[in-house]
N, C-alpha and C positions, 0 to 999 in steps of 0.2 A: 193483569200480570199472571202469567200460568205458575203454577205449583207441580213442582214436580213429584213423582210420585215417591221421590226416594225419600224428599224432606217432609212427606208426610207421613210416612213410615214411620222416620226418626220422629217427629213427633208424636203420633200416635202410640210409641212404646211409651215418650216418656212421660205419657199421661196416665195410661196404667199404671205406669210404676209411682206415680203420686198415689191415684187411686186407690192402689191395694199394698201399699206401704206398708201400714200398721199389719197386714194380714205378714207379708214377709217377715219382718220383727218378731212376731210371734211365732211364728215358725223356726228362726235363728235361735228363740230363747229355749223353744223345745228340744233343739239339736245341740244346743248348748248342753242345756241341763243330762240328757241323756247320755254325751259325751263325758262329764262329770262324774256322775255315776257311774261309769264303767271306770272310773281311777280312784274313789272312795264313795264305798257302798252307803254311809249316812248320809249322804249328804240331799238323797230327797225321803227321809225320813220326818215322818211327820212333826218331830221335834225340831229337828234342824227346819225345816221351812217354816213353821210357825216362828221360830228367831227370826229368820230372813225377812218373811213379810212385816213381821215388828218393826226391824230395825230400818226397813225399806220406808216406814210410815212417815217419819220425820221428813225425810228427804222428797217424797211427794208430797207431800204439802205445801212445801217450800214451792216444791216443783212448779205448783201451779198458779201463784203469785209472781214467777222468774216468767210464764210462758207469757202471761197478760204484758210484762214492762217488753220481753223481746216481741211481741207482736208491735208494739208501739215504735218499733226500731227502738230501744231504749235497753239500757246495761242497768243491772243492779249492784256494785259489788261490796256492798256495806252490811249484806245479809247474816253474816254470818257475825261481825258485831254487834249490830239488834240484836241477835239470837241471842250472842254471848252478855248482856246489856240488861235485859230482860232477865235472862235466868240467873243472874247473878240478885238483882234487884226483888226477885219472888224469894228465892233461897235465903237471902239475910231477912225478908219479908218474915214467913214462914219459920225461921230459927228463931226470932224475936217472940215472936205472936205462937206456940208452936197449936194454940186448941184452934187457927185459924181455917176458917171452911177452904178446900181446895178448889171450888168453886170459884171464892172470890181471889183466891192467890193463879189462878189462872186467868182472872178478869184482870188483875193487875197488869199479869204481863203482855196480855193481848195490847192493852191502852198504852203500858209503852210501846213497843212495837211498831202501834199506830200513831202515836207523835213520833218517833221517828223516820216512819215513809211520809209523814202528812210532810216534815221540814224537809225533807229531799224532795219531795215531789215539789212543793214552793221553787225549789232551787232550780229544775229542770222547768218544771211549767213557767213560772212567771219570770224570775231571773235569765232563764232563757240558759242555764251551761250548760255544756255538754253531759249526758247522761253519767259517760266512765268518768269524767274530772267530779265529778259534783258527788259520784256515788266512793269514788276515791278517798275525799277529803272528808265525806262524812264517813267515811269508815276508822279513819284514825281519830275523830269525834268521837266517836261512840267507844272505840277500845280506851279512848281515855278516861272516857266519863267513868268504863268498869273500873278501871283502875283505880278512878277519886274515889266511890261508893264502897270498895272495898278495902281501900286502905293495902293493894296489892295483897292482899291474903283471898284462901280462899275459903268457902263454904263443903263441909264434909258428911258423908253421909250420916252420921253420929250426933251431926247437929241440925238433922232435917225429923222430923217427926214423920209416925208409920203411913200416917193419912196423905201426908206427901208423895211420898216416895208411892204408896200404893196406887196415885194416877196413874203411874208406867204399868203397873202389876196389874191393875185391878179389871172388868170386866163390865161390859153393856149391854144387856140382852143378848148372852154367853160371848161375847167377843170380846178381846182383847181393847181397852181403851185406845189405845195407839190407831188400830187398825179401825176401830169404832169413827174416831173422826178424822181420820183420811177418808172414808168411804164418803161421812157428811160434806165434809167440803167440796171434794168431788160431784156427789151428785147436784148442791146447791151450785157451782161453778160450772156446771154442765146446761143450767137449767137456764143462768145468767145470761151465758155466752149464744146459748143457741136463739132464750127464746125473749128478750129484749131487747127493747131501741137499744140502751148503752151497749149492752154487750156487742151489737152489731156494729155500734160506732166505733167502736176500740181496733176491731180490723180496719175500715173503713180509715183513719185516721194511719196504721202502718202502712197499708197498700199503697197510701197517695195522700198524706199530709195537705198539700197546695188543694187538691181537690176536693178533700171534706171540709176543710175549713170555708171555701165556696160554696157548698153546698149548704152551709148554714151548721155545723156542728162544731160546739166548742172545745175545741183542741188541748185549751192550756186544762180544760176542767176534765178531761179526759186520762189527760197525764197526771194530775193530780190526783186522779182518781188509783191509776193502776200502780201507781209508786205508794200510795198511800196501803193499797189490799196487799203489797210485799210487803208492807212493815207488818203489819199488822198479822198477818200470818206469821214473819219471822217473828215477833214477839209469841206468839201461842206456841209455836216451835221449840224455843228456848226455856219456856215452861216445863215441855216434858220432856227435851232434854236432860236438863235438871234431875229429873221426878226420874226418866230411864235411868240415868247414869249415877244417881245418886250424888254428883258433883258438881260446885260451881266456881268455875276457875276463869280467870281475866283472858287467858286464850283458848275459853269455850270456841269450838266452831271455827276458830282461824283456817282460812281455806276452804272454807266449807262450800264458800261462793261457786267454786270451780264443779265441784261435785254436782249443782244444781244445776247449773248451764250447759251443764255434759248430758245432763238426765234430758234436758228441754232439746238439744242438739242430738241429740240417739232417738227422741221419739218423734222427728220429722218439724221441730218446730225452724223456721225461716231465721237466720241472724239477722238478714233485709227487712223483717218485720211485713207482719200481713196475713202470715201463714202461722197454724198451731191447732191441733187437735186434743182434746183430754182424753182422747184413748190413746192417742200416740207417748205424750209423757206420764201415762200411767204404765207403756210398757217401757220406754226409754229409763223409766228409775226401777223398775223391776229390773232389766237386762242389767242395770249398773248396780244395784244390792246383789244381784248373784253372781257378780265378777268379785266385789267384793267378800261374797261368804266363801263362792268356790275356789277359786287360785289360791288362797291361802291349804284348804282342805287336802287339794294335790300339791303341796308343797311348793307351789311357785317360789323363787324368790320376789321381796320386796320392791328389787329393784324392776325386773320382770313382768310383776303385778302392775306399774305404774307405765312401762313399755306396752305391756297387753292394752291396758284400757285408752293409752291416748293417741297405737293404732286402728282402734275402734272407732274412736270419737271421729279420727281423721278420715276413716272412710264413710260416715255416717255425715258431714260437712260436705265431702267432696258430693257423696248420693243430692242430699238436700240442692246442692248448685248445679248439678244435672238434670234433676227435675224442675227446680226450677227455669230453667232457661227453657226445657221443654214444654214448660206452658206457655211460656211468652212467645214463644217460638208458635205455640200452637193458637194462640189469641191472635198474632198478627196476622196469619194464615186467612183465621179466620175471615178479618178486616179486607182480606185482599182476594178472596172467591168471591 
């Protein structure tokens, strides 16, 4: 069957525009920023972006325990329960105990976290439900539980001792904690994904499910794998939340789920699962922390701010299913020269 030249045109654009995605992105975030700048002079003052990169930290992290469950075609939306589940449970932890190492009150909340994705991920791998139902029903589990363990009260910064609270503050070979282990997890999750059997399999398993499982790779253990590395991230998450914000309240994080998926969705990761780079949603949760700092800075309204960002999102979905189709488009081509 001949190809004609036009539709291989149309594909061959929209295979560079996969290609050099992350490089576009980053050039928006440039012209972003600079358009910013020209409507309030602080805002890429070294003060303000050392905030923004801080406050950006949480939310890539997350980011990229949200990238591994949507590569899997899989939804997380219970994250921000864990978070809030977690930080609650270190914070009463820590106000009890207050000479407690911050060390082990971050151990703490990582391990819940991690029984939390290990019981979801149970529910999706072996029980077989749907990711959104199972991640749904565990999310009002987990706001309830904050709810039992606190007795609906909350934890305040007065009743957090300085060693606490100085996780947020404090510094790692001169860098900011926050920004300290976003950098590590990243590079350890870059190292995972590119340069191991698992990590390979976890695409492998979004692209074509029927077909890795044929190929001999176990699927249920795969999912339980990547639902398990969300909890457990949102549990370390909810830690220094806590520790940033000085607070621990029963509607820690509510919503927060939406924030992360926006971050994984702006930096080219697939809803279809299969597809997701860790340069992409390191700049997809940059681009959304600096929507975040800036529209406020130029007085957007509230209402506005929420309009801006989720016709962002919508053309960053629509982008991802243009390119997408143009590789399939450009695969089947192939098949058929």
């Amino acid at each position: 069957m001949a190809v004609t030249e036009k539709a291989f045109n149309k594909t061959l654009l929209s295979v560079r525009i996969a290609k050099f995605r992350e490089l576009g992105l980053l050039g928006f975030i440039m012209i972003l920023a600079v358009l910013v700048q020209t409507r309030n002079a602080s805002f890429l003052t070294a003060e303000n972006i050392n905030d923004l990169v801080i406050n950006t930290a949480i939310l890539s992290i997350l980011a990229v325990g949200m990238m591994l469950v949507i590569v899997t075609r899989g939804i997380d939306l219970s994250i921000g329960a864990t978070l809030a589940l977690s930080g609650m449970l270190s914070a009463m932890t820590v106000g009890a105990n207050p000479g407690l190492s911050p060390l082990w009150v971050i151990l703490l909340g990582t391990l819940v976290g991690m029984v939390c994705g290990l019981v979801l991920g149970l529910l999706v791998a072996k029980a077989q439900i749907l990711p959104i139902i199972a991640s749904l029903g565990m999310m009002n589990v987990f706001r309830g539980l904050t709810f039992m363990v606190s007795g609906g009260k909350w934890v305040s910064a007065y009743q957090m001792p300085d060693s606490f609270k100085g996780i947020a503050t404090g510094s790692i070979l001169g860098i900011n904690t926050l920004i300290f282990i976003a950098i590590l997890i990243y590079l350890i999750s870059f190292y995972f994904i590119n340069h191991t059997r698992t990590g390979r399999q976890i695409y492998a398993v979004g692209s074509n499910p029927d077909s890795a499982r044929i190929s001999g790779i176990n699927t249920s253990r795969i999912l339980l794998l990547v639902y398990t590395i969300m909890g457990t991230l949102a549990g370390l998450a909810g830690v220094l939340w806590v520790s940033r914000f000085a607070s621990a309240q029963n509607d820690t994080g509510m919503g927060y789920e939406m924030n992360v998926i926006a971050a994984c969705v702006l930096g080219g990761v697939s809803i279809a699962g299969g597809s997701g780079k860790i340069s992409g949603i390191i700049l997809g949760s940059l681009l959304l922390g600096i929507l975040n700092n800036a529209l406020p800075l130029i007085n957007v309204s509230p209402f506005w701010q929420q309009a801006i960002q989720g016709l962002i999102i919508l053309i960053a979905v629509l982008t991802n299913v243009l390119v997408k189709r143009g590789v399939d488009r450009n695969n089947l081509l192939r098949r058929k020269i």
